[in-house]
N, C-alpha and C positions, 0 to 999 in steps of 0.2 A: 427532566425539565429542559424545556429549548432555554437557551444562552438570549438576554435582551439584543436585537442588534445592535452596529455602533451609531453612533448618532450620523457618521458620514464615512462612508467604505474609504478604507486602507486599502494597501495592497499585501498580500501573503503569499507565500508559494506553498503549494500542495502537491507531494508527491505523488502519482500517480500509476500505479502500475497494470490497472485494468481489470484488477481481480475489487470483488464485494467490498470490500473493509476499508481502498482508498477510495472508491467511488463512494462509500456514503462519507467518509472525510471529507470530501469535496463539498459536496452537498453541506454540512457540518460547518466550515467555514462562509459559504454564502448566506445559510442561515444567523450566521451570528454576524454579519454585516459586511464580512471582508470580500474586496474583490479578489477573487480566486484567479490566480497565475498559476495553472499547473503543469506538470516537470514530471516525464517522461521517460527511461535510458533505454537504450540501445545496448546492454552490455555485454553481449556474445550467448547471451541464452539460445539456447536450442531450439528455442519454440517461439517463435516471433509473432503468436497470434494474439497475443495479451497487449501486446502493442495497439493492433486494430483494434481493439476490446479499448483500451486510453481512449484513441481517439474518438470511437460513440460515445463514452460516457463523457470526456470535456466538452462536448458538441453537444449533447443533449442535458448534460447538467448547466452549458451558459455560464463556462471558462473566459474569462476577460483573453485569456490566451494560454495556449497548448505550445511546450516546446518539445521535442526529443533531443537526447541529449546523445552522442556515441561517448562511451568510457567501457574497452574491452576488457571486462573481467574475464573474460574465456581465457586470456594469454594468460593467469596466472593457474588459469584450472583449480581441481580442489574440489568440486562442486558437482551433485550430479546432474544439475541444471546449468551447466557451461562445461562438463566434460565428458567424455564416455563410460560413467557410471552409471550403474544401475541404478533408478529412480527408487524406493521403497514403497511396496503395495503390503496392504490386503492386512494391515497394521491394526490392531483394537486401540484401544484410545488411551488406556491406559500406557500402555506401551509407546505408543505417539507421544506424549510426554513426559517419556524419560530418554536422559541425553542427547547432544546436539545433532541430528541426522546428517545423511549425504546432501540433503537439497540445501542445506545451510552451503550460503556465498561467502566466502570470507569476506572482511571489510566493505559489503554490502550497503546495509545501511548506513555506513561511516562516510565512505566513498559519497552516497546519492544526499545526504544531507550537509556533506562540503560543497557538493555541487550548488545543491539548495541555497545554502548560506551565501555562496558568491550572487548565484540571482538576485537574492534579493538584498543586498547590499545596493545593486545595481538599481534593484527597483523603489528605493529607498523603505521596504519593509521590515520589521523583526518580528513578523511570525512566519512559523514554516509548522504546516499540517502534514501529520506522517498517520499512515493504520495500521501502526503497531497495537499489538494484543497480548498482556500477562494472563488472559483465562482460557482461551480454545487457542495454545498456540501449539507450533511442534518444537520448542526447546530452542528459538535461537534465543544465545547471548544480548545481540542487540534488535531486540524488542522488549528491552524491561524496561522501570522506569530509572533504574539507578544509570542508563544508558543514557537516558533521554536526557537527563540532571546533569551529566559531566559535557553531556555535549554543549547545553545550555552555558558553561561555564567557560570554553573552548571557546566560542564563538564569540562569547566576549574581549576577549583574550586576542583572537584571532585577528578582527578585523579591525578598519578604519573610524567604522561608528562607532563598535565597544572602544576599542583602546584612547581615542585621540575626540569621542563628539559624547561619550559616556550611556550610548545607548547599549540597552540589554534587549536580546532574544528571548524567545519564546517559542519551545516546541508543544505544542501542541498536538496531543495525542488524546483526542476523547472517545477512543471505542478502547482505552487500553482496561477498563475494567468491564467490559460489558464480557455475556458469554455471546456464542455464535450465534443464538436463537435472539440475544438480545438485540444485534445486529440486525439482522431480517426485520422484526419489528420497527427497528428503526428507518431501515430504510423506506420502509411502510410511511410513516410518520413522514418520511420530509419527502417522498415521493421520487426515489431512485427505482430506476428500472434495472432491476438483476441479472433481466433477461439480456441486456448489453455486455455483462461482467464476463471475466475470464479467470478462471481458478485453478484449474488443471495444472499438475507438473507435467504430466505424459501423456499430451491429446494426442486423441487418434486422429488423421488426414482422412477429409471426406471432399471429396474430388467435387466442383462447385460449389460447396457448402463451407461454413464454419465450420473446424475442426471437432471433433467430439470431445466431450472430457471421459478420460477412460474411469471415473468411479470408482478407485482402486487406489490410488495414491493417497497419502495422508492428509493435501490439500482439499482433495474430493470427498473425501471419507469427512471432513470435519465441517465442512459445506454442509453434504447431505443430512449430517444429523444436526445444524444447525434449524432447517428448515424442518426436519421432521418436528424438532422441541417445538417449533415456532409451530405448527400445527401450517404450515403452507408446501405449497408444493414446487422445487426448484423449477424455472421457468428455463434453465440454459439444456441443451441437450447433452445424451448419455452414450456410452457407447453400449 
C-alpha cells in the first residue's frame, strides 16, 4: 500500500547508487511527499558506470537535487569491487546467501549514511532513504534492520539537531522486506524505468555503448531471477 503523502514536502536525502532497489527508493520517498535530495559516491569502485546509471535515474525520477560525493574507499581495499579481487560468478542462490562475499565494502554503508546524515542536517531534514534488502540480499552485515536501528540511534547522539534541538532520524528502508520480484512490481507501480538502472559487479566495456552487465555475478544472477518471478523481462542489456 502507497504511504499518504505529507501534507507539504520536506526535505530527505536518498542514497543513490544507480542500481534497481535505490532508484525505486527514490521514487518511494517522492511518493510519500518528501522532496528527494539524492547522494551519490565516488568511492574508488572499479566500475564507474552505476554512476551514469545515478544520474538518469535522479534526472528522470525529478531529484530536487543530485550530488556526488568523493570518499575513496579503494585506499582501504578489502573489496572486490575497489580492489583486484576476483568478483564471485556463476553462484546458486542459495549459496549467494551464505556468508559475507568479496563484493562486501567494508564500512560501506556506515561511511555513505554518515555522509547522508551530515547533508541533511545541512538541509534541515531527518529522513534519509537507503535500498537496503534482508530478503534477495548477498549477506552484507549492513543491510539489516538491526543496522539501520543502531544507526538511527547514532545520529541522534551524533548531531546538533539530536543532541542540542532533540530532533530524532529516520532511516527509512521500504524495499527491506520485499523479495526481488517484489521489487520490479513495484517499480511498475510508481513508474521507474529499470532500463536506466545499473546492477552489475563486473560489466563488460562496449565501445560506444553502455557497458553490459556480465549476468554472472551474484548482483546479476538475483536481478534476473527477480524479473523472471515477476514474470517481466529485464530491459537493461546482457553480455
Amino acid at each position: 500500500m502507497t504511504p499518504s503523502p505529507l501534507s507539504s514536502p520536506r526535505p530527505a536525502v536518498c542514497l543513490l547508487s544507480g542500481g534497481m532497489d535505490s532508484a525505486v527508493v527514490l521514487a518511494e520517498a517522492k511518493a510519500m511527499g518528501f522532496e528527494a535530495h539524492a547522494l551519490s559516491f565516488r568511492y574508488g569502485q572499479r566500475h564507474s558506470c552505476e554512476l551514469d546509471a545515478a544520474a538518469r535515474v535522479a534526472e528522470t525520477l525529478g531529484a530536487r537535487d543530485h550530488r556526488t560525493v568523493a570518499v575513496d574507499l579503494s585506499a582501504l581495499g578489502g573489496s572486490s569491487l575497489t580492489d583486484d579481487i576476483v568478483v564471485p560468478k556463476d553462484r546458486d542462490h542459495d549459496e549467494i546467501g551464505q556468508g559475507v562475499p568479496s563484493t562486501y565494502v567494508p564500512a560501506r554503508n556506515t561511511v555513505f549514511l554518515s555522509v547522508a546524515l551530515g547533508w541533511a542536517e545541512v538541509l534541515g531534514a531527518t529522513d534519509l532513504f537507503v535500498g537496503v534488502n534482508a530478503v534477495d540480499y548477498s549477506g552484507y552485515p549492513d543491510c539489516r534492520p538491526e543496522f539501520l536501528a543502531a544507526f538511527e540511534a547514532l545520529a541522534t547522539l551524533a548531531t546538533a539537531a539530536g543532541a542540542e534541538e532533540g530532533h530524532r532520524f529516520k532511516v527509512h528502508a521500504p524495499l527491506m522486506e520485499l523479495s526481488k520480484a517484489g521489487i520490479v512490481h513495484r517499480a511498475a507501480e510508481l513508474g521507474v524505468d529499470l532500463g536506466q538502472t545499473h546492477t552489475c559487479y563486473d560489466p563488460v566495456e562496449a565501445p560506444g555503448a553502455r557497458p553490459l552487465a556480465c549476468g554472472r555475478c551474484d548482483a546479476c544472477q538475483l536481478r534476473l531471477a527477480g524479473f523472471a518471478e515477476a514474470g517481466e523481462a529485464d530491459p537493461i542489456p546482457y553480455a
